[in-house]
DOSE-747702 format. One record per residue: residue number from 1; residue in three letters; x, y, z of N, C-alpha, C in turn. Coordinates in steps of 0.05 Angstrom, whole numbers. Example, Ala and Ser with C-alpha at 12.3 -4.5 7.8 and 13.67 -1.06 7.14 Angstrom:
<torkols>
    i   aa    n.xx    n.yy    n.zz   ca.xx   ca.yy   ca.zz    c.xx    c.yy    c.zz
    1  ALA     264    -114     156     246     -90     156     264     -66     156
    2  SER     257     -45     142     273     -21     143     258       1     157
</torkols>
This chain:
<torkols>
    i   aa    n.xx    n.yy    n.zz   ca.xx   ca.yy   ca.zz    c.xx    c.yy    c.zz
    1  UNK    2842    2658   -1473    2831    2631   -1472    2824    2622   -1500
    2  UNK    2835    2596   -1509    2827    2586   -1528    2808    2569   -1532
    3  UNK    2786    2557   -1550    2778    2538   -1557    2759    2524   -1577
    4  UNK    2759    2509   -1585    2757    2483   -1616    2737    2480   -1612
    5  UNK    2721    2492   -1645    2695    2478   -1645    2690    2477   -1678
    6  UNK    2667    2470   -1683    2663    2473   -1709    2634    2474   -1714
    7  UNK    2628    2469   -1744    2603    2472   -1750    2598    2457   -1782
    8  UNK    2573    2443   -1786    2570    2432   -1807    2555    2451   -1822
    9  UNK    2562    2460   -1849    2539    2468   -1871    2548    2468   -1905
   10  UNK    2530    2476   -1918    2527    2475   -1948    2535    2447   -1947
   11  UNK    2534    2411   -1928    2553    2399   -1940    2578    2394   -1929
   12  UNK    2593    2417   -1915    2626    2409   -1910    2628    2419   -1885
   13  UNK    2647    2419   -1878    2655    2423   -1845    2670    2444   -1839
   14  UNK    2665    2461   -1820    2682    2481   -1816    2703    2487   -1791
   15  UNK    2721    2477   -1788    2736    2482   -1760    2749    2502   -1752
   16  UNK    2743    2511   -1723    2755    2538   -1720    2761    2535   -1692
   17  UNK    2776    2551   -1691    2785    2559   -1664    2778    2587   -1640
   18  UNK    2769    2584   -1626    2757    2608   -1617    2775    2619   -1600
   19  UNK    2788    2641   -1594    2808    2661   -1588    2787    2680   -1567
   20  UNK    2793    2676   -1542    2767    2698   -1527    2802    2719   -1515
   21  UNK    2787    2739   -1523    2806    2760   -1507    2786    2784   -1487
   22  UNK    2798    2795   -1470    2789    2811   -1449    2787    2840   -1470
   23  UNK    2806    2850   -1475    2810    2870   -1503    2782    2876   -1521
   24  UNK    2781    2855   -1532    2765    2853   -1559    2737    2857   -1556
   25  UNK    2732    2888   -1566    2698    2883   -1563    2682    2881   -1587
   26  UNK    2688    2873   -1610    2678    2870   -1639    2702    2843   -1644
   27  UNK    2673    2821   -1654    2682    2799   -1663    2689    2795   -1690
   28  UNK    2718    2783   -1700    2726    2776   -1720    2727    2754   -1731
   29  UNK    2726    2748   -1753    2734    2712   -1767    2760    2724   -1781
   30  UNK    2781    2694   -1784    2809    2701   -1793    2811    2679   -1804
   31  UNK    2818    2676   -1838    2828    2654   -1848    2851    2655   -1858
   32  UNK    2870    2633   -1842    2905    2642   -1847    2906    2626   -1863
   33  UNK    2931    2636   -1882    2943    2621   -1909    2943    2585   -1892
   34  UNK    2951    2583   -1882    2953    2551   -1864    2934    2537   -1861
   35  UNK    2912    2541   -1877    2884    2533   -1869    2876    2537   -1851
   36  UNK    2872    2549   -1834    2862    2546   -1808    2840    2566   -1798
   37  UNK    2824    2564   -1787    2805    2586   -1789    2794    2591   -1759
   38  UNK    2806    2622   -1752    2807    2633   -1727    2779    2638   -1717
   39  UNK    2777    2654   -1694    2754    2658   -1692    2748    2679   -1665
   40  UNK    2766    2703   -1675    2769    2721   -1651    2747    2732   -1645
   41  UNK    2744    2729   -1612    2720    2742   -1597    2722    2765   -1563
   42  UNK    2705    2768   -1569    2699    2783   -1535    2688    2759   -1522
   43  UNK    2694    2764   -1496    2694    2738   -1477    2669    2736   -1466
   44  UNK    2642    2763   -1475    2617    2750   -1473    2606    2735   -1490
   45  UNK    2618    2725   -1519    2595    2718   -1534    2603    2690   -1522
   46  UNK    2578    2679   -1529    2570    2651   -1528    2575    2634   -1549
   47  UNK    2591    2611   -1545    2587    2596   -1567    2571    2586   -1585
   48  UNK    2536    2585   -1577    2512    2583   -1595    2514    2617   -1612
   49  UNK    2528    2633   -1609    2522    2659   -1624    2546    2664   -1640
   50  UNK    2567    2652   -1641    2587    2642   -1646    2591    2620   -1672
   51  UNK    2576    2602   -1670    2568    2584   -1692    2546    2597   -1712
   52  UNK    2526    2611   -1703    2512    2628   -1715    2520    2646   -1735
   53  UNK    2543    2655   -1716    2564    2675   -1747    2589    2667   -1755
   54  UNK    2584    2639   -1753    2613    2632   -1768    2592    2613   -1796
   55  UNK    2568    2598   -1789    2551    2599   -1809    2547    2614   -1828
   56  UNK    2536    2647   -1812    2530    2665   -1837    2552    2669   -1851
   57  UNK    2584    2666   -1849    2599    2670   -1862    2612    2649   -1875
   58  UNK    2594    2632   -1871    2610    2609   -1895    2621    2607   -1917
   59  UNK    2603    2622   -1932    2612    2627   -1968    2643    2639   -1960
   60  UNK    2645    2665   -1942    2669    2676   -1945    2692    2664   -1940
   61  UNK    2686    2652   -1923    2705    2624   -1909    2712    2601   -1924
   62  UNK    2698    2597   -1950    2702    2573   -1960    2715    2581   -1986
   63  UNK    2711    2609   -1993    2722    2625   -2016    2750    2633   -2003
   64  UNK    2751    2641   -1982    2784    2644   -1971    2800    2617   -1978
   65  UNK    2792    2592   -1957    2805    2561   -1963    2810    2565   -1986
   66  UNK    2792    2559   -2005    2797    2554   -2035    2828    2562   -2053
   67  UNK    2820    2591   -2040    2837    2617   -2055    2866    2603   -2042
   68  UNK    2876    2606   -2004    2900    2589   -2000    2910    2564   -2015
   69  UNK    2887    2541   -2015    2886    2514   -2030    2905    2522   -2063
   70  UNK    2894    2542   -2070    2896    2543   -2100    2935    2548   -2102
   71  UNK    2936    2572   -2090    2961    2579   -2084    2991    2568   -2066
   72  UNK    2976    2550   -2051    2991    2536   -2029    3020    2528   -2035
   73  UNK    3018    2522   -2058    3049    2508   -2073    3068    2542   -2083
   74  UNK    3055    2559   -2081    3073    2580   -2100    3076    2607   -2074
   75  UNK    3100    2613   -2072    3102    2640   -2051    3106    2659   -2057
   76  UNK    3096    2666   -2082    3109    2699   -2096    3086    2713   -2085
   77  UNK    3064    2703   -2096    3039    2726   -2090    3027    2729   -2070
   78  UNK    3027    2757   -2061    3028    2756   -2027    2990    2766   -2025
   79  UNK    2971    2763   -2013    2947    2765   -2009    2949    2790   -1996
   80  UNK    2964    2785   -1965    2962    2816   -1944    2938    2813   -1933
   81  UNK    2932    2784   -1922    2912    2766   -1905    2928    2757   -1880
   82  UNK    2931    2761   -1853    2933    2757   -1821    2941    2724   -1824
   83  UNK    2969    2728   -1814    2983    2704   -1819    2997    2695   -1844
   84  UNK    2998    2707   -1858    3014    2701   -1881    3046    2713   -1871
   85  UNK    3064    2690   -1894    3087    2699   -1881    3109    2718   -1900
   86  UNK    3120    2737   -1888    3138    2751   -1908    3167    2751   -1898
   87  UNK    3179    2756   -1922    3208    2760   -1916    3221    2787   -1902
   88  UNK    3237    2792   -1890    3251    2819   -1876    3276    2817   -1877
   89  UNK    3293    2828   -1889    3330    2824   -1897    3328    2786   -1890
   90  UNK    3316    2771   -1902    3326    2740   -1908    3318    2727   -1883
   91  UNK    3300    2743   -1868    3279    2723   -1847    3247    2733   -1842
   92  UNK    3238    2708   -1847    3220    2696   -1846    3196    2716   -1823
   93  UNK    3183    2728   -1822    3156    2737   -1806    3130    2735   -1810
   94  UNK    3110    2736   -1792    3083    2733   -1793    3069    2761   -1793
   95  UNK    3052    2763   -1823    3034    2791   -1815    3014    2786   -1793
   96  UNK    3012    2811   -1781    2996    2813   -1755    2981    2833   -1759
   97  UNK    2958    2842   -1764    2937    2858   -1771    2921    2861   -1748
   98  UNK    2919    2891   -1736    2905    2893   -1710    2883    2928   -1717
   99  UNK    2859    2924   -1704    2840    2944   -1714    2846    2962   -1685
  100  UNK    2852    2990   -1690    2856    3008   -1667    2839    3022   -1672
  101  UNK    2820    3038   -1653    2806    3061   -1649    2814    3087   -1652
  102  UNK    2839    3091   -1652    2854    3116   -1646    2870    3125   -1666
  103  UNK    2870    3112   -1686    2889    3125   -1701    2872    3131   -1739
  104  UNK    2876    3144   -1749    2866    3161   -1771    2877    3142   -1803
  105  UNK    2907    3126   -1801    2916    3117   -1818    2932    3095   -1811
  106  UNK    2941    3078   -1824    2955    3050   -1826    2979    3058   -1812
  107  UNK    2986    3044   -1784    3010    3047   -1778    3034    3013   -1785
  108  UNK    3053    3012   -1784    3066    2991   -1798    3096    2987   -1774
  109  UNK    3097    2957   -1772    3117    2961   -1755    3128    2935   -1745
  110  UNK    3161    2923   -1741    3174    2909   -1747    3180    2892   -1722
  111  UNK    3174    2879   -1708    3179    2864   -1683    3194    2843   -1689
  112  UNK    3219    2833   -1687    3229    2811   -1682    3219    2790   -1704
  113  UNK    3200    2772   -1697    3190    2759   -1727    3161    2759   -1743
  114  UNK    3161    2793   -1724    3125    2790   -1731    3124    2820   -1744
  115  UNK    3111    2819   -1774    3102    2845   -1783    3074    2852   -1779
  116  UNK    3077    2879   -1770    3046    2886   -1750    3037    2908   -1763
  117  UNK    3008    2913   -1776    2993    2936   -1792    2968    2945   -1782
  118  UNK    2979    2965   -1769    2957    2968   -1752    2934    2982   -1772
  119  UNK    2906    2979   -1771    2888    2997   -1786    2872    3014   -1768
  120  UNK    2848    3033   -1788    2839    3050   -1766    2814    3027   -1760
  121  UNK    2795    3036   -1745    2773    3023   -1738    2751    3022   -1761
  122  UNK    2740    3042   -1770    2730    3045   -1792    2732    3030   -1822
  123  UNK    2748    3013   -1823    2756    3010   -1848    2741    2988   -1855
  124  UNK    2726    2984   -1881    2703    2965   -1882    2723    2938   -1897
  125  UNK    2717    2917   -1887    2726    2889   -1886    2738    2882   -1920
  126  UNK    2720    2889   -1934    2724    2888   -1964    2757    2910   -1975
  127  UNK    2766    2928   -1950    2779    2942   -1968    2810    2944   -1945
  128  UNK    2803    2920   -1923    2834    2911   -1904    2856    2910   -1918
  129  UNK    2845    2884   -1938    2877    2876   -1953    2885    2902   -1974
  130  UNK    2873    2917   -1985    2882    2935   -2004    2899    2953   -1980
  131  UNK    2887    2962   -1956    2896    2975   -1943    2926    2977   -1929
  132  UNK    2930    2942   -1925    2955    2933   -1921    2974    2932   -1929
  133  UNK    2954    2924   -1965    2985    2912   -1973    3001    2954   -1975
  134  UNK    2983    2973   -1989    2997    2997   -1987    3007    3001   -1971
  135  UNK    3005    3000   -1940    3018    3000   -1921    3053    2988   -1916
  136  UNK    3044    2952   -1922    3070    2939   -1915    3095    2953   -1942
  137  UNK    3072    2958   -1970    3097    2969   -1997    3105    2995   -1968
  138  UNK    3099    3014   -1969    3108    3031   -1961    3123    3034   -1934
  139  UNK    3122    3014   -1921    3146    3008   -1895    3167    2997   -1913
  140  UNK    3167    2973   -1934    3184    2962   -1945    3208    2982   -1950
  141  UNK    3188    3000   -1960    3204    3026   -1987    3222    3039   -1971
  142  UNK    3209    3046   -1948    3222    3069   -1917    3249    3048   -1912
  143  UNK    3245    3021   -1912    3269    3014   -1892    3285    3002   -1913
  144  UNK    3279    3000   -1939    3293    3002   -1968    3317    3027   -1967
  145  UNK    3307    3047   -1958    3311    3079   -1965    3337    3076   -1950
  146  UNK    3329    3067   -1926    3351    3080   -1903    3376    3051   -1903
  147  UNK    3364    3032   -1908    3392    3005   -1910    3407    3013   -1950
  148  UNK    3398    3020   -1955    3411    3035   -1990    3435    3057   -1982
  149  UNK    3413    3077   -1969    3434    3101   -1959    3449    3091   -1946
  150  UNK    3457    3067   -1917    3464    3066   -1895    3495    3052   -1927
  151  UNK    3487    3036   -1932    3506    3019   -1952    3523    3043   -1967
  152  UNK    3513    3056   -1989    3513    3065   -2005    3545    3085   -1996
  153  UNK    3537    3096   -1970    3553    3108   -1961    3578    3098   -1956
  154  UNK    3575    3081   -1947    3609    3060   -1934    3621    3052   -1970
  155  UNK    3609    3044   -1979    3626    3030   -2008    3628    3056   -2022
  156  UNK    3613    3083   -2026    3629    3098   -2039    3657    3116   -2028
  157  UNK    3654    3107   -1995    3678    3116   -1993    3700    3107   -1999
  158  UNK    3694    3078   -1998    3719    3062   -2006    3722    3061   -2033
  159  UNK    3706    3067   -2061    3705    3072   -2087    3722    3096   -2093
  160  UNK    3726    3117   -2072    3736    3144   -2073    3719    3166   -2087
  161  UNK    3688    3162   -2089    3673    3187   -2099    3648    3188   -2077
  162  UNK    3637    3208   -2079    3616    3224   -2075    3596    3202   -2071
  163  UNK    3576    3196   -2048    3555    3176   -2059    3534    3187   -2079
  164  UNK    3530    3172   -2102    3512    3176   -2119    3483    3185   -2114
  165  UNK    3462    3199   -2140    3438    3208   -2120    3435    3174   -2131
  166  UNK    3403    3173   -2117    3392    3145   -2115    3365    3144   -2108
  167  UNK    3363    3121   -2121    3321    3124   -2116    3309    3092   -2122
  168  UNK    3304    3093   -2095    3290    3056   -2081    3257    3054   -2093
  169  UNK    3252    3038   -2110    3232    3038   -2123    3222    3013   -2132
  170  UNK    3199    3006   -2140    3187    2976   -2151    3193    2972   -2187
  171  UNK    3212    2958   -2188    3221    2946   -2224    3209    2927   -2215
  172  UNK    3193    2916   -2238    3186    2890   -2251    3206    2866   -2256
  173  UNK    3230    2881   -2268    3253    2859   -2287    3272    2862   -2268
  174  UNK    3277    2889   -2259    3310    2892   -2250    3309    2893   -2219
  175  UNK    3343    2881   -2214    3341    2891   -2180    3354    2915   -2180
  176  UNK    3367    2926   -2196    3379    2952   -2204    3387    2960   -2224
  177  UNK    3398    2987   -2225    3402    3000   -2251    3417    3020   -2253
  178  UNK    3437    3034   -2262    3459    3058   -2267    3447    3075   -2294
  179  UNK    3436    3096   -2286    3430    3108   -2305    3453    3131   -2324
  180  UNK    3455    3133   -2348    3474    3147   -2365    3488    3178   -2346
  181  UNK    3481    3183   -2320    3479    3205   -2305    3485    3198   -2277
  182  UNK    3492    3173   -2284    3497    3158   -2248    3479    3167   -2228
  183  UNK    3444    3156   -2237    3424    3156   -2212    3429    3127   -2222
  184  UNK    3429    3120   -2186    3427    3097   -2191    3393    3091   -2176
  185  UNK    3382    3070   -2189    3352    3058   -2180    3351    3027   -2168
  186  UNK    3347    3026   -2147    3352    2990   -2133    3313    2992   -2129
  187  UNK    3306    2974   -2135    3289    2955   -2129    3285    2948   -2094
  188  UNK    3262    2967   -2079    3259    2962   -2056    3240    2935   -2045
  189  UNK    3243    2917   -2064    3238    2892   -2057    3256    2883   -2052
  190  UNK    3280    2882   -2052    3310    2876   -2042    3306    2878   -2009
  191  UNK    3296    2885   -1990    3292    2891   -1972    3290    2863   -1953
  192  UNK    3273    2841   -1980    3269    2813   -1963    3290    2799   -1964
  193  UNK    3314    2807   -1974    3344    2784   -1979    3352    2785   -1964
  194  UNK    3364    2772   -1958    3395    2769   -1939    3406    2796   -1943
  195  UNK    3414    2808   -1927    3426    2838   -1921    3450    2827   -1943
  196  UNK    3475    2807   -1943    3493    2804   -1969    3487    2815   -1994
  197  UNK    3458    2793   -2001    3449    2807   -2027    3442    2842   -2042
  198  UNK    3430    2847   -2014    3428    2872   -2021    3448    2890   -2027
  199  UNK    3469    2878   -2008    3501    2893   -2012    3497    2892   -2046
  200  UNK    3506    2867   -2052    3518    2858   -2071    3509    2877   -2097
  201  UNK    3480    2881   -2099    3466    2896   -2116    3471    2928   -2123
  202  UNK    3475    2936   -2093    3483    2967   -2090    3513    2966   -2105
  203  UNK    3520    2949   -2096    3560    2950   -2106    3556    2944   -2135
  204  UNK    3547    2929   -2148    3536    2928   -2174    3538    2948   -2188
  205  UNK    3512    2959   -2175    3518    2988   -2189    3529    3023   -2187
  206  UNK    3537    3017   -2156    3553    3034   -2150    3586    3031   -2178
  207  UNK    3588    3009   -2180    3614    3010   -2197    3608    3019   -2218
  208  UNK    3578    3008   -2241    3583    3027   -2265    3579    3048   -2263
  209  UNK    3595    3068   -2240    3595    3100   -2244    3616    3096   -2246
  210  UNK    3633    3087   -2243    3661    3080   -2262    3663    3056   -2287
  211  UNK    3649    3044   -2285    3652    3019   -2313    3622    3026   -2318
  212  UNK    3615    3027   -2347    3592    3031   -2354    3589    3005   -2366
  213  UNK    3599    2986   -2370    3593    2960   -2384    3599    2931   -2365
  214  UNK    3604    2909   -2369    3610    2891   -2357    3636    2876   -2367
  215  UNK    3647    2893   -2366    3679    2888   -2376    3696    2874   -2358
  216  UNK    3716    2858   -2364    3740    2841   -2343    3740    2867   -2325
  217  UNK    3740    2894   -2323    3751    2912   -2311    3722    2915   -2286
  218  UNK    3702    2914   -2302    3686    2929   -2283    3685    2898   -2261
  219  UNK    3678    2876   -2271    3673    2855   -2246    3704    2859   -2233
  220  UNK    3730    2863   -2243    3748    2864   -2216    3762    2888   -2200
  221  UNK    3727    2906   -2206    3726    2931   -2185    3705    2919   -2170
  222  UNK    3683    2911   -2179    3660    2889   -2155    3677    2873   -2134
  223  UNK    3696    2857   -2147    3714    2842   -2127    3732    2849   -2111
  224  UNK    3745    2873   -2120    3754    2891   -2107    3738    2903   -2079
  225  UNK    3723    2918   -2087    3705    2926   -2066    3685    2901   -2048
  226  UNK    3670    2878   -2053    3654    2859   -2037    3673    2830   -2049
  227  UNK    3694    2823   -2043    3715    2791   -2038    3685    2793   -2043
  228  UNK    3686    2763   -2054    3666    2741   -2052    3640    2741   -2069
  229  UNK    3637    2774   -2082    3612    2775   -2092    3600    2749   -2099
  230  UNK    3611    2738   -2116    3600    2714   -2133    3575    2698   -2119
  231  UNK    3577    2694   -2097    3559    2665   -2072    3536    2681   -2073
  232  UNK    3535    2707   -2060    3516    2734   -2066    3505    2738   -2089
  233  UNK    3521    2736   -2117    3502    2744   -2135    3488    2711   -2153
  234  UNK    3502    2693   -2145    3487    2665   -2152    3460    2671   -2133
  235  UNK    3465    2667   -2114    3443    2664   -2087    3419    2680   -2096
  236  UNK    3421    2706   -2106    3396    2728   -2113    3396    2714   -2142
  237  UNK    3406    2693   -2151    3396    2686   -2177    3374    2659   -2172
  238  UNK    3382    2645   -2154    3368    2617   -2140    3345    2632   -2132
  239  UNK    3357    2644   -2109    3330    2662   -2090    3312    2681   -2094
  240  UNK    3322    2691   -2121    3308    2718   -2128    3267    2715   -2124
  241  UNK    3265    2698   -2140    3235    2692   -2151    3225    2708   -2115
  242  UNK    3228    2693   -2095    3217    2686   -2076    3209    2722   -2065
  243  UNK    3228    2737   -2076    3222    2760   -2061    3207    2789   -2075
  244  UNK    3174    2775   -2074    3164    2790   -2084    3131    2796   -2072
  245  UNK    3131    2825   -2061    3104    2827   -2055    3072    2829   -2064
</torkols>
């Protein structure tokens, strides 16, 4: 059951939405990147007890708005605040942050268009988002690991060698890299593109284990192996900015 209320103080107004669930026996406040400010409860509290602690938490509430307000125009920097939206192979999902009793550590997990991080119960309010965001890097990295390998495999067969070793990791500058020893290193922020792009990147550098430079030769072994690269590697040049946690 849902329902709209609000409250006046310091001055400004606060609107929220109250969320009563059967579930929930410890009441939460939630301020999503969208402005909007939740107001999850157990279905005994009262709305006079209710305005009471959405009062006492004003400052925090008005320091959240602010912080969205500030950022609203820019999507690189991700908070790892309930409701914010992230990318998954080039679609769009909502983090979903849920407090469980039962479990010891951050579980992490991919539904259709919703990313879900579960925490333990214990975890004190000031230290959620740190908790998350290590969480969501480290699902990223896992399902980095296994779409690298799953790739990696099919184009070196068709290259005619061995798949290279390889290691999915956070660069600053690069989405990849061929090291003098053919490790190759991809950037497991690649994870939020379009599954193309990511191809595109692995084949990149799967080839300089045969072309070490960017010679007429090595781009018409890329073309060779992924027709079409080109649309793929413009696209992660337009789109790149966007995919970063």
């Amino acid at each position: 059951m849902k329902k709209n209320d609000s409250i006046q103080t310091c001055g400004k107004k606060i609107d929220y939405e109250i969320i009563y669930s059967k579930r929930r026996t410890r009441a939460a406040i939630v301020v999503r990147p969208d402005m909007k400010v939740e107001f999850r409860a157990p279905q005994s509290l009262d709305p006079e007890t209710i305005r009471k602690m959405v009062n006492e938490k004003a400052g925090w509430i008005f320091k959240k708005l602010e912080l969205f307000e500030a950022n609203r125009l820019s999507d690189q920097k991700k908070h790892y605040f309930e409701g914010e939206i992230y990318l998954y192979l080039g679609k769009e999902c909502t983090l979903k942050i849920i407090v469980l009793d039962d479990i010891k550590k951050p579980q992490t997990s991919f539904n259709n268009s919703e990313l879900t991080v579960a925490i333990p119960a214990e975890v004190p309010e000031d230290f959620v988002s740190i908790l998350v965001k290590k969480a969501v890097w480290n699902f990223y990295s896992k399902c980095a690991e296994e779409e690298v390998e799953r790739i990696l495999i099919g184009y070196s067969k068709k290259l005619g060698i061995v798949p290279p070793v390889f290691k999915v990791k956070y660069q600053k500058r690069r989405w990849g890299s061929c090291s003098s020893d053919n490790v190759l290193r991809i950037n497991f922020q690649l994870i939020m593109a379009p599954p193309e792009q990511l191809e595109y990147v692995i084949v990149h550098e799967l080839c300089h284990v045969k072309e070490k430079n960017h010679s007429a030769g090595f781009w018409e072994l890329v073309g060779e192996l992924m027709p079409g690269y080109e649309v793929h590697r413009k696209s992660l040049k337009k789109e790149g900015w966007r995919y970063v946690l």
